[in-house]
Biopython code that builds the backbone (N, CA, C, O; Angstrom):
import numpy as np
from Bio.PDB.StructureBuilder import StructureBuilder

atoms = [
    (1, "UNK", "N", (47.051, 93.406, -23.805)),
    (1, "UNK", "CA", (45.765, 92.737, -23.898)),
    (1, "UNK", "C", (45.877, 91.236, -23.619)),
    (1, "UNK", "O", (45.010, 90.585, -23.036)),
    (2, "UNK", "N", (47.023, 90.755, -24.089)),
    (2, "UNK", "CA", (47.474, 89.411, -23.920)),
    (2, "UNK", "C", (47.176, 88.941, -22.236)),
    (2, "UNK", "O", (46.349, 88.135, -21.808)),
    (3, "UNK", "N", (48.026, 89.643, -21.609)),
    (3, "UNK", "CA", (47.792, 89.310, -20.007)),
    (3, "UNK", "C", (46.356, 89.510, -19.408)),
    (3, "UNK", "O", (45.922, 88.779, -18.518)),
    (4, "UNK", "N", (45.664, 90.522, -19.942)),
    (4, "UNK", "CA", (44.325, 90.515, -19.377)),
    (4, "UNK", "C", (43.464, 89.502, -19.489)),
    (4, "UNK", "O", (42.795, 89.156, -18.515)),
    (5, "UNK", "N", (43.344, 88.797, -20.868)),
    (5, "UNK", "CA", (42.768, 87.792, -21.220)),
    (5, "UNK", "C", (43.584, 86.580, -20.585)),
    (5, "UNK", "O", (42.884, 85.583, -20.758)),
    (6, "UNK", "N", (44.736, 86.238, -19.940)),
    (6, "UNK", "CA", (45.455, 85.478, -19.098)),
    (6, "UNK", "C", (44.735, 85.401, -18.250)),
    (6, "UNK", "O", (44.239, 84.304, -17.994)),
    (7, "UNK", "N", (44.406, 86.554, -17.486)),
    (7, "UNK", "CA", (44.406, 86.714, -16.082)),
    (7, "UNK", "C", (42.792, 86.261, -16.089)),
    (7, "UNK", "O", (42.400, 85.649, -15.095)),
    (8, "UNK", "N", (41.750, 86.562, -17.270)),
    (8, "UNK", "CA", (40.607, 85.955, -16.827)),
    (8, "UNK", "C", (40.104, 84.641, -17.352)),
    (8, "UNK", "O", (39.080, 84.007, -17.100)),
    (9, "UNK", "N", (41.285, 84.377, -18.290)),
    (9, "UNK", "CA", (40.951, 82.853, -18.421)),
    (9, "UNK", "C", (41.558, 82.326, -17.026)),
    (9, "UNK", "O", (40.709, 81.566, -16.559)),
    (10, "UNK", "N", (42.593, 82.400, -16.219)),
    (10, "UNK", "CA", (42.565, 82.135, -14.818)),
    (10, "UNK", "C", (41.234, 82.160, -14.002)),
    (10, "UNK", "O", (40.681, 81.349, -13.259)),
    (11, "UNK", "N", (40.990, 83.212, -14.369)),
    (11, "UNK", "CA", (39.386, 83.702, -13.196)),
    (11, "UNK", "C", (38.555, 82.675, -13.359)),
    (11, "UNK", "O", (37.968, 82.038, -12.484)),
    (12, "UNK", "N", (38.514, 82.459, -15.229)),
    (12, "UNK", "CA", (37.147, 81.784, -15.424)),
    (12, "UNK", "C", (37.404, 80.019, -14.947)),
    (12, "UNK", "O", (36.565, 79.193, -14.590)),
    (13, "UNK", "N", (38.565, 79.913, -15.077)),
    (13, "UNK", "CA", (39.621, 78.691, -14.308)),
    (13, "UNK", "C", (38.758, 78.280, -12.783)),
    (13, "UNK", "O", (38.378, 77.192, -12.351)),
    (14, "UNK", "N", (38.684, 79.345, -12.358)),
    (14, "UNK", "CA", (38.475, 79.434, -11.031)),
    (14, "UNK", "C", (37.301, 78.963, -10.835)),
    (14, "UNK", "O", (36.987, 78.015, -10.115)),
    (15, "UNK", "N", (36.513, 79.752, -11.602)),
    (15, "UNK", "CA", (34.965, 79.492, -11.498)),
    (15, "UNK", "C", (34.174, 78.805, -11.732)),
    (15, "UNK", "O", (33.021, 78.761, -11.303)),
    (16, "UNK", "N", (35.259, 77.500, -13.213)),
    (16, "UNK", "CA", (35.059, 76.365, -13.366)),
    (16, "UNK", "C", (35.243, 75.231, -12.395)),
    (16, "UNK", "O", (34.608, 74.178, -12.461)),
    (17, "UNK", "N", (36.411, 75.594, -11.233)),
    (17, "UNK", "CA", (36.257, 74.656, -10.402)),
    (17, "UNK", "C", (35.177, 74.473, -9.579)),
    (17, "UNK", "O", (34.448, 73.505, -9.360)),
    (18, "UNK", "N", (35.234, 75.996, -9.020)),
    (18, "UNK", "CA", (33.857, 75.923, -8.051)),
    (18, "UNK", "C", (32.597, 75.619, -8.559)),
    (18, "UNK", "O", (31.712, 75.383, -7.737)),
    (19, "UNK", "N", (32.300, 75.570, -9.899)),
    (19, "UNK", "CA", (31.392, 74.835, -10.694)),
    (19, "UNK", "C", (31.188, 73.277, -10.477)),
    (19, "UNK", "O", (30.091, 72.725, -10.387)),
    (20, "UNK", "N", (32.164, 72.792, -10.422)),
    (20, "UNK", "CA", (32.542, 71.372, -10.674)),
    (20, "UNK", "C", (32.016, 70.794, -8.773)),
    (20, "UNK", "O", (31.736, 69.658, -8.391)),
    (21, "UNK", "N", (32.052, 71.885, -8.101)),
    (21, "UNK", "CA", (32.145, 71.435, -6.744)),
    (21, "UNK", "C", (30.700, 71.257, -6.756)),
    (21, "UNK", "O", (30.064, 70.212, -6.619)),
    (22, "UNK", "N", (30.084, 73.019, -7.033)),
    (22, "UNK", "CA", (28.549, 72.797, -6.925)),
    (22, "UNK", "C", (28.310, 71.654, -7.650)),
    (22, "UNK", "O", (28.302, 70.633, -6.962)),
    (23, "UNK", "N", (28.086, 71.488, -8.993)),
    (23, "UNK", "CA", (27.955, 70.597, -9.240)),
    (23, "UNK", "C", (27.578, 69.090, -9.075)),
    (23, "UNK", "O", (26.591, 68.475, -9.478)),
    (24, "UNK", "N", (28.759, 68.649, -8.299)),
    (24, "UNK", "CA", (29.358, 67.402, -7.185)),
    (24, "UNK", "C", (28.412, 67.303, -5.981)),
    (24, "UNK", "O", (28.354, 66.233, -5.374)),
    (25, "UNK", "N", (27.619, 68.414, -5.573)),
    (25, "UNK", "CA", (26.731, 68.749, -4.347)),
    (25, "UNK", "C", (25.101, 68.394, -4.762)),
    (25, "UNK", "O", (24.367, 67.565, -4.223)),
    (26, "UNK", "N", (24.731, 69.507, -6.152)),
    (26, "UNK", "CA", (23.356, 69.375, -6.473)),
    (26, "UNK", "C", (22.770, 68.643, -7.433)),
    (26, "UNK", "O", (21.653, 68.125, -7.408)),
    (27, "UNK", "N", (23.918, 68.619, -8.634)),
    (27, "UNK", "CA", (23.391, 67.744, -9.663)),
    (27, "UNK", "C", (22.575, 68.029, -10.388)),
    (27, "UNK", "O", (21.772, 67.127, -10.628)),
    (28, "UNK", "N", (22.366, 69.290, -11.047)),
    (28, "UNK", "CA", (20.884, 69.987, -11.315)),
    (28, "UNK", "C", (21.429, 70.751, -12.831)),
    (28, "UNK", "O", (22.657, 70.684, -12.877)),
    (29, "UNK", "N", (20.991, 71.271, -13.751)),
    (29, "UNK", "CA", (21.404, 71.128, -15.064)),
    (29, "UNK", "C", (21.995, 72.827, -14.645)),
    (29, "UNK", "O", (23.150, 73.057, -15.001)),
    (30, "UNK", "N", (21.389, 73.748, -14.064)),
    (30, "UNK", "CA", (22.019, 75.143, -13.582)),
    (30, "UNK", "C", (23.497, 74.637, -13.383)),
    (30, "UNK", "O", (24.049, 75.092, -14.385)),
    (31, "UNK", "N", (24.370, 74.017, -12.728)),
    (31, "UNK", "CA", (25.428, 73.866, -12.451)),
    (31, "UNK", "C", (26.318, 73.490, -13.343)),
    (31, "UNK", "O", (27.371, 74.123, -13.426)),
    (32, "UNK", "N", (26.000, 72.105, -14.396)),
    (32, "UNK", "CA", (26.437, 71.884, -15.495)),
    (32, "UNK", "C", (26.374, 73.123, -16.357)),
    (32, "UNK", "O", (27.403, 73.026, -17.027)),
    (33, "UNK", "N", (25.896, 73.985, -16.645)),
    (33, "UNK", "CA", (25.492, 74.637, -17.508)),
    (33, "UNK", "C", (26.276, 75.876, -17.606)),
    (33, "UNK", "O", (26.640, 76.589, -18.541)),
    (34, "UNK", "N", (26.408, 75.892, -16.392)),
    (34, "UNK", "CA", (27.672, 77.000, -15.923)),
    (34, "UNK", "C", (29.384, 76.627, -15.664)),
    (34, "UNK", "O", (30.474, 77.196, -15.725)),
    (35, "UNK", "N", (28.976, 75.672, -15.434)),
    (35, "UNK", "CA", (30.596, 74.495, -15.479)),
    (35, "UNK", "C", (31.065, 74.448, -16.922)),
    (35, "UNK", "O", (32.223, 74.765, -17.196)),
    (36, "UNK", "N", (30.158, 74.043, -17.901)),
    (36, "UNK", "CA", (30.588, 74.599, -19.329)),
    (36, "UNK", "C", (31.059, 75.910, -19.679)),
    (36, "UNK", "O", (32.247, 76.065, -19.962)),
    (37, "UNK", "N", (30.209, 76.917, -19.690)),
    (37, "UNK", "CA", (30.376, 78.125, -19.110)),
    (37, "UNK", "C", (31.603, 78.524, -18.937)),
    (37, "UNK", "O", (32.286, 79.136, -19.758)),
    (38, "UNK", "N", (31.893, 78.202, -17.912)),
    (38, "UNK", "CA", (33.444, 78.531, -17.435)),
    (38, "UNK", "C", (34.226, 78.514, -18.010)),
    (38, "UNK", "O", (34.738, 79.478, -18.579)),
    (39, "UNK", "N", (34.694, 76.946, -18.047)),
    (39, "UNK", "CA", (35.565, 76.587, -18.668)),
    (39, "UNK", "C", (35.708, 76.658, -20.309)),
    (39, "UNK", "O", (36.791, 76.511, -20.875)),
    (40, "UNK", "N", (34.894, 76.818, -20.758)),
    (40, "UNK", "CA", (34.604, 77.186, -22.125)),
    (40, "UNK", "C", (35.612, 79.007, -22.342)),
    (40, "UNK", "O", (36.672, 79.286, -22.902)),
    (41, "UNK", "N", (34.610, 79.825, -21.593)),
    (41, "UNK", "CA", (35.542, 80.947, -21.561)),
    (41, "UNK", "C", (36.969, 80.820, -20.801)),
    (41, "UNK", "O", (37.725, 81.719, -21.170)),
    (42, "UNK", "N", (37.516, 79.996, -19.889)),
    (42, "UNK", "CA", (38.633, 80.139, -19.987)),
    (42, "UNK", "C", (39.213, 79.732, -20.614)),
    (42, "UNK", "O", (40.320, 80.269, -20.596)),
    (43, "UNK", "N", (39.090, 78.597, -21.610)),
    (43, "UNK", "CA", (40.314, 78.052, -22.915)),
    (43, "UNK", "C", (39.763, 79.427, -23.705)),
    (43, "UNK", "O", (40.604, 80.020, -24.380)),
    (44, "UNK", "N", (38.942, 79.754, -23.679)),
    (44, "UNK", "CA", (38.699, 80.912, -24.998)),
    (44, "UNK", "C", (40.121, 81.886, -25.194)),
    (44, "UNK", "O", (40.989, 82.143, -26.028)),
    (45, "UNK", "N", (39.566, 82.328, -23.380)),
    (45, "UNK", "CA", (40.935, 83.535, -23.033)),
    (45, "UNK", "C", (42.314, 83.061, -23.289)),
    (45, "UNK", "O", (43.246, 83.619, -23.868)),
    (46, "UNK", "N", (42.228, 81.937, -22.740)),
    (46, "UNK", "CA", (43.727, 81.167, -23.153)),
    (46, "UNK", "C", (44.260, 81.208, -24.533)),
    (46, "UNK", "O", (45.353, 81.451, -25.045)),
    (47, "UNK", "N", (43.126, 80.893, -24.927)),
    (47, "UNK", "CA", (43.579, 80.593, -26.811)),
    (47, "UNK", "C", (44.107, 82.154, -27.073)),
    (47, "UNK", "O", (45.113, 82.363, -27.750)),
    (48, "UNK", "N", (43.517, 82.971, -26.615)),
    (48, "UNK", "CA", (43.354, 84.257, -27.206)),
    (48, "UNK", "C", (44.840, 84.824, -26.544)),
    (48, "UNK", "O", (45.591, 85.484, -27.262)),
    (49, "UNK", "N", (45.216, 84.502, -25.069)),
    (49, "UNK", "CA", (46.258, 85.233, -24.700)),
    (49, "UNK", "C", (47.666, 84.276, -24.926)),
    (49, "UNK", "O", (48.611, 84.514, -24.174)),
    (50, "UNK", "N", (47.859, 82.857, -26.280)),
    (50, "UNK", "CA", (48.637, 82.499, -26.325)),
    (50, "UNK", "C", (48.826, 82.710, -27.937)),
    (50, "UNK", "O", (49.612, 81.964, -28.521)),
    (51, "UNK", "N", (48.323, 83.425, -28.451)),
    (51, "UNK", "CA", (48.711, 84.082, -29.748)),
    (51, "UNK", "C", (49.631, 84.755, -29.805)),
    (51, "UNK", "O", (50.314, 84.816, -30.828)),
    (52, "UNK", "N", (50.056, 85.863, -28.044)),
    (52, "UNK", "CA", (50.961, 86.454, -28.082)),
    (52, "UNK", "C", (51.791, 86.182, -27.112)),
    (52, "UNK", "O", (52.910, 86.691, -27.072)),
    (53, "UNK", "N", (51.380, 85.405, -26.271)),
    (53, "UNK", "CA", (52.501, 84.615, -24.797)),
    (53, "UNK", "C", (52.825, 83.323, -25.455)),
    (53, "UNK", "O", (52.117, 82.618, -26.175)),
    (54, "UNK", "N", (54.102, 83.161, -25.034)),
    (54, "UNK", "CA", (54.546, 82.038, -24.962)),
    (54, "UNK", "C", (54.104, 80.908, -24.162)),
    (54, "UNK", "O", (54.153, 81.017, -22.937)),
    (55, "UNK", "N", (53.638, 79.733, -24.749)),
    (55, "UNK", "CA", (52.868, 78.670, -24.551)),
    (55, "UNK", "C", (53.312, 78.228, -22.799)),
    (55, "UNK", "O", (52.401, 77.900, -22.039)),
    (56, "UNK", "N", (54.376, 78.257, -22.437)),
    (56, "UNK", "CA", (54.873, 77.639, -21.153)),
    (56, "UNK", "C", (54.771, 78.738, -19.490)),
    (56, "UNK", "O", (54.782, 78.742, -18.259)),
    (57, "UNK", "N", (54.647, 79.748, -21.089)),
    (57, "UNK", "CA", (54.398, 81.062, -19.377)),
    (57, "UNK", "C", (53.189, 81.409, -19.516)),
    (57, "UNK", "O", (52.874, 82.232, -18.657)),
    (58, "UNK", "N", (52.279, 81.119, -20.293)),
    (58, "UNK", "CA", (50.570, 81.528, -20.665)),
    (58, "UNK", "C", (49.999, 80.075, -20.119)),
    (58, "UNK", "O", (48.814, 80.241, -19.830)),
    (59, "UNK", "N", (50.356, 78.888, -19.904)),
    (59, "UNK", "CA", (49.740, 78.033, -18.876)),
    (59, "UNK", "C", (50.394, 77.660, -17.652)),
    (59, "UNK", "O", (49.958, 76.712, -17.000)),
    (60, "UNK", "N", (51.326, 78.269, -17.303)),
    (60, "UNK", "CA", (52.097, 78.009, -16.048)),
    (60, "UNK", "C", (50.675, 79.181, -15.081)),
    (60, "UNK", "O", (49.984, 78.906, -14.101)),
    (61, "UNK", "N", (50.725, 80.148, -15.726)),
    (61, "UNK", "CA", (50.584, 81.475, -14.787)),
    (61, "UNK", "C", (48.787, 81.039, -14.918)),
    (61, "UNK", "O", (48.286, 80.871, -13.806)),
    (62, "UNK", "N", (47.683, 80.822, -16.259)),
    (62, "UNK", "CA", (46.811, 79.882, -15.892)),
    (62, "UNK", "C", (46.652, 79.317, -14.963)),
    (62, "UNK", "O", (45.818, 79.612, -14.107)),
    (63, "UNK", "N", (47.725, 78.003, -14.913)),
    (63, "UNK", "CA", (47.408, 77.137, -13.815)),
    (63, "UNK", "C", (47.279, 77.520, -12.622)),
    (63, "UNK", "O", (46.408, 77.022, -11.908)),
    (64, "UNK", "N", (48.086, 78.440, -12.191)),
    (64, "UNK", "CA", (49.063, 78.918, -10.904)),
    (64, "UNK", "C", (47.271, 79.501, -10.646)),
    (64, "UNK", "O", (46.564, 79.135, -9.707)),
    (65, "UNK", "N", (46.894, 80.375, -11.644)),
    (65, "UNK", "CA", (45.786, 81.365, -11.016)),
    (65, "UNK", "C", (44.670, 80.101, -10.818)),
    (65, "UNK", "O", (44.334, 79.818, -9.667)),
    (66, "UNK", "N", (44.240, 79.529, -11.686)),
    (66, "UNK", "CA", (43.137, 78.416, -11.178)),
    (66, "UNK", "C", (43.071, 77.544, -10.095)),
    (66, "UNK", "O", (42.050, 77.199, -9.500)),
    (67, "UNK", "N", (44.490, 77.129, -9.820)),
    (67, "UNK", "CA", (44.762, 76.184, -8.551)),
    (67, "UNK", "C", (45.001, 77.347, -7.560)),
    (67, "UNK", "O", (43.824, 77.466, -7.220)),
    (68, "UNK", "N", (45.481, 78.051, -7.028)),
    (68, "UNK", "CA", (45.545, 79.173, -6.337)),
    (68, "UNK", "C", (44.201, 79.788, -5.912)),
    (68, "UNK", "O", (43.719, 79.945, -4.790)),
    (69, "UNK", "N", (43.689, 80.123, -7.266)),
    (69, "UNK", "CA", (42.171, 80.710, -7.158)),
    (69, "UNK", "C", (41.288, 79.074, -6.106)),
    (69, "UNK", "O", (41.081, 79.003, -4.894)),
    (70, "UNK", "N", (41.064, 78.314, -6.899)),
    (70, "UNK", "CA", (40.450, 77.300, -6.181)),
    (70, "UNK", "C", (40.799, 76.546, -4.252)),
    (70, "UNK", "O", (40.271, 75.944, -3.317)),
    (71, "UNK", "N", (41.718, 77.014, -4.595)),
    (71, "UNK", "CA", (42.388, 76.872, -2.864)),
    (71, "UNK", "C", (41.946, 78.118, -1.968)),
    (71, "UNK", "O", (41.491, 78.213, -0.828)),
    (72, "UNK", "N", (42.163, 78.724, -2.635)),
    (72, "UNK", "CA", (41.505, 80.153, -1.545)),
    (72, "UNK", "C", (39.896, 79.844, -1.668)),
    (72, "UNK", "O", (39.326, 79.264, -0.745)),
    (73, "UNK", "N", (39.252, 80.219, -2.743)),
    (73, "UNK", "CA", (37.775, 79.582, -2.562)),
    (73, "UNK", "C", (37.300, 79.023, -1.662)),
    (73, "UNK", "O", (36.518, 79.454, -0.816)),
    (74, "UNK", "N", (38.030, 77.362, -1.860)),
    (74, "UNK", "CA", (37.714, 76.519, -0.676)),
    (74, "UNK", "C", (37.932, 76.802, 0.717)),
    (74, "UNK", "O", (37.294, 76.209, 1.587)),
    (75, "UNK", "N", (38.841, 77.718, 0.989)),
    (75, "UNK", "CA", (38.972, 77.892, 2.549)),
    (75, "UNK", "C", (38.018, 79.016, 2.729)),
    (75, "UNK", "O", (37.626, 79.250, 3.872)),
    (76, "UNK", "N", (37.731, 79.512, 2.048)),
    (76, "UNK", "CA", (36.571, 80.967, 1.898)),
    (76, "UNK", "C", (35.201, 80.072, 2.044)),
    (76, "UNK", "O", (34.238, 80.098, 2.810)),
    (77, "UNK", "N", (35.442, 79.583, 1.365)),
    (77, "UNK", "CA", (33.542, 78.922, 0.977)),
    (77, "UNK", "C", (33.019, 78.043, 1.413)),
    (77, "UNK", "O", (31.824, 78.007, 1.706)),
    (78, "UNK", "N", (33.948, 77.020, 1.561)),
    (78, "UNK", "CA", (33.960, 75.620, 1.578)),
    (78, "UNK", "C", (34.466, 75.050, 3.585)),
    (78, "UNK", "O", (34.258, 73.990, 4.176)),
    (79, "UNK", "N", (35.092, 76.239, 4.003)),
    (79, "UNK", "CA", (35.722, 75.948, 5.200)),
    (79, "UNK", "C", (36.651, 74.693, 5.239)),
    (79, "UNK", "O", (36.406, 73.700, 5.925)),
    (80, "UNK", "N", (37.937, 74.867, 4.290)),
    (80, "UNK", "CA", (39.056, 74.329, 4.023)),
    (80, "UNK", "C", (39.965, 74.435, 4.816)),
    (80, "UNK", "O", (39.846, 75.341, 5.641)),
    (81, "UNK", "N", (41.088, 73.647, 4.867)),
    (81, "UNK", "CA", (41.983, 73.904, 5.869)),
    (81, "UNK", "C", (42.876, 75.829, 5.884)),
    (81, "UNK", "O", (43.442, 76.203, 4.857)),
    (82, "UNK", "N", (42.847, 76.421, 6.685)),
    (82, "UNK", "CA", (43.704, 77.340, 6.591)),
    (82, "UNK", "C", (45.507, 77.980, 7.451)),
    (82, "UNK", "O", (46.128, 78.898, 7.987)),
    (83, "UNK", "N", (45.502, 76.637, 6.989)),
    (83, "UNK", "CA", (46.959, 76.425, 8.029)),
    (83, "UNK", "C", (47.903, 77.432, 7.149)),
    (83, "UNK", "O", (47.785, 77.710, 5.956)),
    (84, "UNK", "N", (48.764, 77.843, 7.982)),
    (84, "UNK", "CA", (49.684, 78.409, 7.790)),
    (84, "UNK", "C", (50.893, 78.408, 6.489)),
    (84, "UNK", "O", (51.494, 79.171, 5.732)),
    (85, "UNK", "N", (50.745, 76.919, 6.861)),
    (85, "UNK", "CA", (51.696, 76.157, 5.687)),
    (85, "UNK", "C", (51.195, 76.593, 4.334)),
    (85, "UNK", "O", (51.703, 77.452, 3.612)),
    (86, "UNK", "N", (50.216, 75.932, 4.123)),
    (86, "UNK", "CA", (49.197, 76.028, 2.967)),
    (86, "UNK", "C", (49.115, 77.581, 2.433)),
    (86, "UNK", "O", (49.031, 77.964, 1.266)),
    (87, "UNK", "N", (49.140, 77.959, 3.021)),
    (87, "UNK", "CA", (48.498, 80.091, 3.085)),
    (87, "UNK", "C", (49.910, 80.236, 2.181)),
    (87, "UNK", "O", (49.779, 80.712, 1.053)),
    (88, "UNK", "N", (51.492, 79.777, 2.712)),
    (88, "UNK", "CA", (53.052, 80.118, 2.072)),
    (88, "UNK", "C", (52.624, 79.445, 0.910)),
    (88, "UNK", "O", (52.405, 80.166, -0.063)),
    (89, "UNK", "N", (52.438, 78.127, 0.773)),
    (89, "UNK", "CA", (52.626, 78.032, -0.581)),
    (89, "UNK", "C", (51.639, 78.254, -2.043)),
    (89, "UNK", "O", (51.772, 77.953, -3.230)),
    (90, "UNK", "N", (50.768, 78.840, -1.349)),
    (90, "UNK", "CA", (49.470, 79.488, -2.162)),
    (90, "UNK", "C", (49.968, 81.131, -2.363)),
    (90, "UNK", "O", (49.416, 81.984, -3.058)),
    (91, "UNK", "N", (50.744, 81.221, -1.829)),
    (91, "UNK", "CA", (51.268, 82.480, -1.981)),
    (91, "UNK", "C", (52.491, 82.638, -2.842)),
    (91, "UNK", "O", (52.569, 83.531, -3.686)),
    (92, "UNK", "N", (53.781, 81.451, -2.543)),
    (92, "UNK", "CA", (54.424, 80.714, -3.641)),
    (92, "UNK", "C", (54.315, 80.906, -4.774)),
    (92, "UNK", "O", (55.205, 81.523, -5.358)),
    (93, "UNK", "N", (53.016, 80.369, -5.561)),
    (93, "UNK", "CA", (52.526, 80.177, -6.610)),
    (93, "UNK", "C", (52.165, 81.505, -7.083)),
    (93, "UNK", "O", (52.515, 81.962, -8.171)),
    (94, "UNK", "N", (51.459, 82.097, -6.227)),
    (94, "UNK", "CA", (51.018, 83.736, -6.913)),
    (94, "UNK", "C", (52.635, 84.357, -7.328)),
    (94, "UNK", "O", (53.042, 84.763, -8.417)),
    (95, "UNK", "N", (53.146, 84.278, -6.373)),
    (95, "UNK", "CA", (54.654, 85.134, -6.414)),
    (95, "UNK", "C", (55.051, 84.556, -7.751)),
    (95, "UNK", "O", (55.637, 85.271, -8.564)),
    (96, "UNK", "N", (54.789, 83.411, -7.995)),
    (96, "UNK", "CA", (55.614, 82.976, -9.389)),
    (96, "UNK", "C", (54.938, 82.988, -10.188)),
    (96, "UNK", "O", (55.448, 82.947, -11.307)),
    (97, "UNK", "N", (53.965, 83.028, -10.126)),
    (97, "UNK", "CA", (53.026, 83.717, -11.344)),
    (97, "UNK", "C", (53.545, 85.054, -11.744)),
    (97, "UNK", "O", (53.907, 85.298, -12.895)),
    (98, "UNK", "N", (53.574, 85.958, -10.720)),
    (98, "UNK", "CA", (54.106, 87.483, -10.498)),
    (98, "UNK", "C", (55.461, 87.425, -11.283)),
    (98, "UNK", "O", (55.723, 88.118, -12.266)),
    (99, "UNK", "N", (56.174, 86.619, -10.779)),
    (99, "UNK", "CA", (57.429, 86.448, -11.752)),
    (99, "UNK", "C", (57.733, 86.109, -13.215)),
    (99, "UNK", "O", (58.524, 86.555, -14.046)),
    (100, "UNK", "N", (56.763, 85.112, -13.210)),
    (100, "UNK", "CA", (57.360, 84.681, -14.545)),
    (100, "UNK", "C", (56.227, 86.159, -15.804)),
    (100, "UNK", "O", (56.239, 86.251, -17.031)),
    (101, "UNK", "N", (55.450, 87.007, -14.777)),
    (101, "UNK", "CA", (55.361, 88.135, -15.775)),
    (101, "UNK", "C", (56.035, 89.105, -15.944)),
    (101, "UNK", "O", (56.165, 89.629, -17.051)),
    (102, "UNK", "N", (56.633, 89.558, -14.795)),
    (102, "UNK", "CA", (57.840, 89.921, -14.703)),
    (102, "UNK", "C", (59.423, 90.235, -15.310)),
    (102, "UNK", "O", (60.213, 91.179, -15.300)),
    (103, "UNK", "N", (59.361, 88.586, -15.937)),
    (103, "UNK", "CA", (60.350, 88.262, -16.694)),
    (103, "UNK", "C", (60.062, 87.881, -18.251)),
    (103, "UNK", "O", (61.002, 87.518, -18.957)),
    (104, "UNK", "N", (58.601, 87.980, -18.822)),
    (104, "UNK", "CA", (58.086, 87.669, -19.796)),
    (104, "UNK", "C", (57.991, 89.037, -20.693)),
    (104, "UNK", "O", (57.476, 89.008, -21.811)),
]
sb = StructureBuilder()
sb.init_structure("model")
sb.init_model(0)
sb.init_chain("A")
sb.init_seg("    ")
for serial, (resi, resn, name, xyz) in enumerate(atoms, 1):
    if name == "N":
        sb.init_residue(resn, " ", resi, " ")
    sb.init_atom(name, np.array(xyz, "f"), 0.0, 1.0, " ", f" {name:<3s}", serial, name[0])
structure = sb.get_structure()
């Protein structure tokens, strides 16, 4: 249960950024409102999936999914760069996310 609630405080990670973007664009209380939102449920999940993960692999693998998540977004949504380079080390990060559950 621990990792599930990981994996969507990541999500909600995610959704807080792209919050933060709209946001940055419209300025309109819908956006704030959901930017709380987010991020609100992802420390929730966090809190909840570091009761039983260890503090350094329950925000490594967080981070990995929010910055990861938010980079793909942007090249999805946003028409971000999608170079090659970028694509390996966004992939990097998943893989070591993958790992350090792996080894957890």
């Amino acid at each position: 249960m621990a990792w599930v609630s990981l994996v969507l405080a990541g999500l909600f990670e995610t959704f807080g950024v792209l919050m933060i973007n709209k946001f940055h664009k419209d300025r309109d209380w819908k956006s704030i409102v959901l930017l709380v939102i987010g991020f609100g449920a992802s420390f929730t999940f966090l809190s909840l999936a570091m009761k039983t993960l260890p503090m350094g692999t329950a925000y490594a693998i967080w981070t990995g999914i929010g910055a990861s998540g938010g980079a793909i977004l942007g090249m999805v949504l946003y028409g971000e760069s999608k170079d090659w380079r970028r694509i390996i080390f966004i992939g990097m990060v998943i893989f070591a996310a993958i790992g350090l559950r792996l080894v957890s």
